[in-house]
N, C-alpha and C positions, 0 to 999 in steps of 0.2 A: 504494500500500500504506500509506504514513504518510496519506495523506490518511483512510483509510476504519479504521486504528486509531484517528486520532484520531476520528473520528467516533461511534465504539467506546464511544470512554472519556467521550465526553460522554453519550451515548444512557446507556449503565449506571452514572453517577454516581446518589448517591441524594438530591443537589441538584438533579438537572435542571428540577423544576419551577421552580425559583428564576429560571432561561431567561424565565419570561412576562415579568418587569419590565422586560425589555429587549426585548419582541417587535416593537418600533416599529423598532429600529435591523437586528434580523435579516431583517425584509420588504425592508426598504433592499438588505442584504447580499445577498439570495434574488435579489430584482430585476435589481438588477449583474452577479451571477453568472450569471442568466438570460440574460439581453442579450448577453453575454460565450460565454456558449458558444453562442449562435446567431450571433454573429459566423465560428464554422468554415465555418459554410458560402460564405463569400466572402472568406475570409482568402487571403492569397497564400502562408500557408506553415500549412497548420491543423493542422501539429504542433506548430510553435515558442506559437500559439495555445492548444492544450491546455496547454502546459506553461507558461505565463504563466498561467494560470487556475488551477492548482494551485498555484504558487508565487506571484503575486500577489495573487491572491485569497483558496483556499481552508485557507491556513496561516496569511495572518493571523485568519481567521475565527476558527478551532480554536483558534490561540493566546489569542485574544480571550474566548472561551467557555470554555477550559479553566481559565485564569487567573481569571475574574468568578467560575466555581464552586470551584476549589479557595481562592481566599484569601477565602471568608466563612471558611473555619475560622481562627482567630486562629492556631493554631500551622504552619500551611501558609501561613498570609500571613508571619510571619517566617522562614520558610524558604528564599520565594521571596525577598523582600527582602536576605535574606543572600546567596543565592544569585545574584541579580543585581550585587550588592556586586563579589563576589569576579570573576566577571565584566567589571564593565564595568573593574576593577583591573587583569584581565591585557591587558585593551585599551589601556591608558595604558600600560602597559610594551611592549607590541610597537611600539607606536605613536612613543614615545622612542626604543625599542630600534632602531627603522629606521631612525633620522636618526643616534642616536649609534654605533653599532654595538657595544653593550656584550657582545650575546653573538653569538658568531658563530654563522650559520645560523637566526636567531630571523627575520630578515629573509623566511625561506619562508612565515612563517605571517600575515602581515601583512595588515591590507586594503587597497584600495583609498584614496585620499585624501579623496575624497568621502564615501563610506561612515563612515570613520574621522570624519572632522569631523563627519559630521551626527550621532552618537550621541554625540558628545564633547556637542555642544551641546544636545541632550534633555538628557545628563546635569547642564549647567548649570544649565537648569530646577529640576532636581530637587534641587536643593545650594541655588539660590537660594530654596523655598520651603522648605526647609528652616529656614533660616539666620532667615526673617520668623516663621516659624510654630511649632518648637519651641523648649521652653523646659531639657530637658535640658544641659547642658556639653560630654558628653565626644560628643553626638551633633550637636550645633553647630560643635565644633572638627573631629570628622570630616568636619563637611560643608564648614568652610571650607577646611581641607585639600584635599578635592578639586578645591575650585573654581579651588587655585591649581595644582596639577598639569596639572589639562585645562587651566589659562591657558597653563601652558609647551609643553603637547603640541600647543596649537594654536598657539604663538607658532614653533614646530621647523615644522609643517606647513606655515602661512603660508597658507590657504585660504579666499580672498576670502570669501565667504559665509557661513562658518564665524563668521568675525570680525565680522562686521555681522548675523548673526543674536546672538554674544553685546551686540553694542553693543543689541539689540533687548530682549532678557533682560534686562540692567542698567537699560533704561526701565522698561519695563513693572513690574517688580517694584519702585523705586524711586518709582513714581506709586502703588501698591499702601501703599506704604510712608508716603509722604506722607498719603496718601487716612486711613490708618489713627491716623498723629498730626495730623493738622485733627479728626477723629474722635475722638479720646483714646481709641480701641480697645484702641491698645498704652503701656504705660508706658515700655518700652524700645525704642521705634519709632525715638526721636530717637538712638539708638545704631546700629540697626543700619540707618538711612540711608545709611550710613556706608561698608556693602557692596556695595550695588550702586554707589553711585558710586565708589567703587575699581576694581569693576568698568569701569566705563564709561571712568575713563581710564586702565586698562591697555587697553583695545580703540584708543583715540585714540593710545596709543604704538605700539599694535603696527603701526596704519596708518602709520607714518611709519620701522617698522627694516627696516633694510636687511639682505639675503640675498646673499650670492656678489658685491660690488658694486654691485649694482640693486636702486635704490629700488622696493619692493613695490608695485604697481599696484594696491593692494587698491581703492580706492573708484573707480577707472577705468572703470567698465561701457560708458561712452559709449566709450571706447576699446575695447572688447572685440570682435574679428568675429561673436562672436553677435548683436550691436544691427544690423550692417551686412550681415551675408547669413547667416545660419543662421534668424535667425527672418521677415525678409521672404521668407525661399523657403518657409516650409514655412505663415506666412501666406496666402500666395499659392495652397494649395491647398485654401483653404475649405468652396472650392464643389464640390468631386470628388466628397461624399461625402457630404454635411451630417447625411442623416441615417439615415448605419448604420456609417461611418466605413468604414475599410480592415479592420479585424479587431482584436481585442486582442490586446495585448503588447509589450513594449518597444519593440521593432524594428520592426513589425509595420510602421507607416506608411513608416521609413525603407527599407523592403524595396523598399514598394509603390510609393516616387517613384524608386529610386535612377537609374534610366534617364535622369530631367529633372531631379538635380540636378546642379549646376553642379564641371565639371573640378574648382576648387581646394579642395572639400569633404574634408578628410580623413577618417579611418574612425572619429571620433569623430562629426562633424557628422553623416557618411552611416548611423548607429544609428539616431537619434532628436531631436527639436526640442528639447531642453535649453527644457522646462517642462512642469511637471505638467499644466495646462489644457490647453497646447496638443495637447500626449501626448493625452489624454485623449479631446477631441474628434475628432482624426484618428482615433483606434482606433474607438470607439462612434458617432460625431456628438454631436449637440444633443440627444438622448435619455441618450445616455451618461454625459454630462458632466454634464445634469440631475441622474441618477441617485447620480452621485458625489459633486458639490456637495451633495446634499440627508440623504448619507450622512455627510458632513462636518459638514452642519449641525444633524443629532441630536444629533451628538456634544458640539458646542459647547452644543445647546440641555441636554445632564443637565448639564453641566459647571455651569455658569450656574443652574439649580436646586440645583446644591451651592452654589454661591456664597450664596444665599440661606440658608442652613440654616448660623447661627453657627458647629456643632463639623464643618460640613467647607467650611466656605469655604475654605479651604487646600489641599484637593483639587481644587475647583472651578478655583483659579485658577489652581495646576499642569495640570490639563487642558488649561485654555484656554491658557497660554502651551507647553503640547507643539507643541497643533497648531498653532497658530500659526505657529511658528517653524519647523516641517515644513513647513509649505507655503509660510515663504520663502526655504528652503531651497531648495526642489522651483521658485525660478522661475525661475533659469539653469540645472537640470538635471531629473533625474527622480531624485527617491533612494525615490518609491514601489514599491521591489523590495526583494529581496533579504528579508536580515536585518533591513535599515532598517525596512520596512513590518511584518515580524512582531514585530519590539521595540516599537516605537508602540503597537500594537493589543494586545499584552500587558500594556505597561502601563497603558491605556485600562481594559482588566480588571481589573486590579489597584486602580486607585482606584476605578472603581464599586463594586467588591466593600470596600473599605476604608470607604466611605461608612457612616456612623453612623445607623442607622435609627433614626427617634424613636420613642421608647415609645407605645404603644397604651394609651390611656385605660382605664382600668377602669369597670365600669358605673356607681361609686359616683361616682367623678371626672368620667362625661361627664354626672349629675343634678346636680352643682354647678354 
């Protein structure tokens, strides 16, 4: 029913032409989707299949397409932007609220660890391009403010991935940075260098504080049981399937081996391969993963033509450092679900749609 209102409100918008600029990345979307529900027919559970194609797939869509057409209008794009404000605000507060127990019962409403860290860190992104790119005060200090909030809610959380995806954020924007004063682009470049590397060694402290007595394992991966039997077992089933996989959806593969995997696999391991690839190929094959990667790589590829374009290079490189950071998010686990995947893709909308269209020459200007 939400799937096909949403479908509603995008068909009767009176922007939907404005849909063509993007029709490279919805064939992608159309394709995936395709492939994904002809996977029911050899799924091992092709209901959990249906309902991984509505909620992984076709809500981020909508969200994606709803968002790209509602915020061309400038007063619906600060609407949403307020609106996700106040949002990702009460996620820092449940988020502290969990570890500190400031209101009782707020702990019902909480997510996941995973989940919680991986939007804390989109929202890093989004504070650190902030922070290079505008030039207002009171919306510079709001953004460094949050940058230091999410530091403390992920320093309470302590979620490996979390923290080396921000040590990732503080490069990348820092080389942005750099890049920008060898360039003399910014006059105040050599000020706000200043952030990301702050950043980068609050991430180097946070690797090293201690939780409950024991030193944080944060950069331990080589220690981790997923390097030494979660991803050699589900490696090892390459060749099952190559090319139409098990079916889509989260579980989908974990369903389909759980018989051969191994006794001390808890009910974490026996879900899913903790990695978006490897997820990926198991559900669809080498077509599938095609598909996805190539849906990935549209993405990076407008992102990347903003970057070229002066008044939205700042969009461009927020793009690029989202997905980015999503997908190293996504390689000890799968956080392409949920809520995670329809905030990504919303926001994906939200900066194509913010993107600064150049002015159309006039006939007099294109005879000069």
């Amino acid at each position: 029913m939400l799937s096909a209102l949403a479908a509603l409100l995008l068909l009767s918008s009176p922007e939907f032409r404005k849909l063509i600029a993007i029709r490279s990345g919805l064939i992608l979307w159309a394709a995936l989707i395709g492939l994904a529900a002809l996977s029911v027919n050899w799924s091992v559970a092709p209901d959990l299949t249906l309902s991984a194609i509505k909620k992984e797939l076709l809500y981020p869509l909508f969200a994606f397409g709803i968002f790209y057409l509602c915020c061309q209008q400038s007063t619906l794009q600060n609407y949403t932007i307020i609106g996700l404000g106040i949002g990702y605000t009460a996620l820092l507060f449940l988020s502290i609220n969990f570890k500190l127990g400031l209101i009782k019962g707020g702990s019902d409403y909480y997510l996941m660890v995973g989940d919680t860290s991986t939007l804390i860190t989109l929202a890093v992104c989004v504070f650190c391009s902030i922070c290079i790119s505008n030039r207002r005060l009171w919306i510079l200090l709001l953004a460094l403010t949050g940058l230091a909030v999410s530091g403390y809610s992920l320093s309470l959380i302590q979620n490996r991935m979390a923290i080396i995806c921000v040590g990732f954020v503080a490069a990348f924007f820092s080389l942005v940075v750099l890049f920008d004063v060898v360039k003399c682009r910014k006059q105040r470049g050599l000020v706000l260098i200043l952030i990301p590397i702050l950043l980068a060694v609050s991430t180097l402290t946070a690797l090293n504080m201690k939780q409950s007595g024991n030193i944080s394992e944060v950069t331990a991966l080589k220690k981790d049981p997923r390097a030494n039997t979660l991803w050699p077992f589900y490696l090892s089933q390459y060749d099952r399937a190559p090319h139409r996989g098990f079916g889509y959806g989260y579980s989908i593969p974990g369903q389909a081996l759980s018989d051969e995997m191994p006794e001390n696999f808890n009910s974490n391991y026996r879900l899913h391969a903790h990695n978006v690839l490897l997820n990926r190929y198991l559900q669809l094959g080498w077509p599938g993963l095609l598909l996805f990667m190539a849906l990935y790589g549209w993405l990076i590829y407008r992102m990347v033509l903003l970057c070229k374009q002066p008044e939205n290079r700042h969009l461009g490189l927020l793009g690029i450092s989202l997905t980015l950071v999503f997908f190293l998010k996504s390689m000890t686990d799968d956080f392409f679900i949920r809520n995670n995947i329809i905030i990504f893709w919303a926001l994906m909308g939200l900066i194509l749609a913010s993107a600064v269209r150049p002015a159309k020459k006039t006939e007099t200007e294109a005879i000069k």
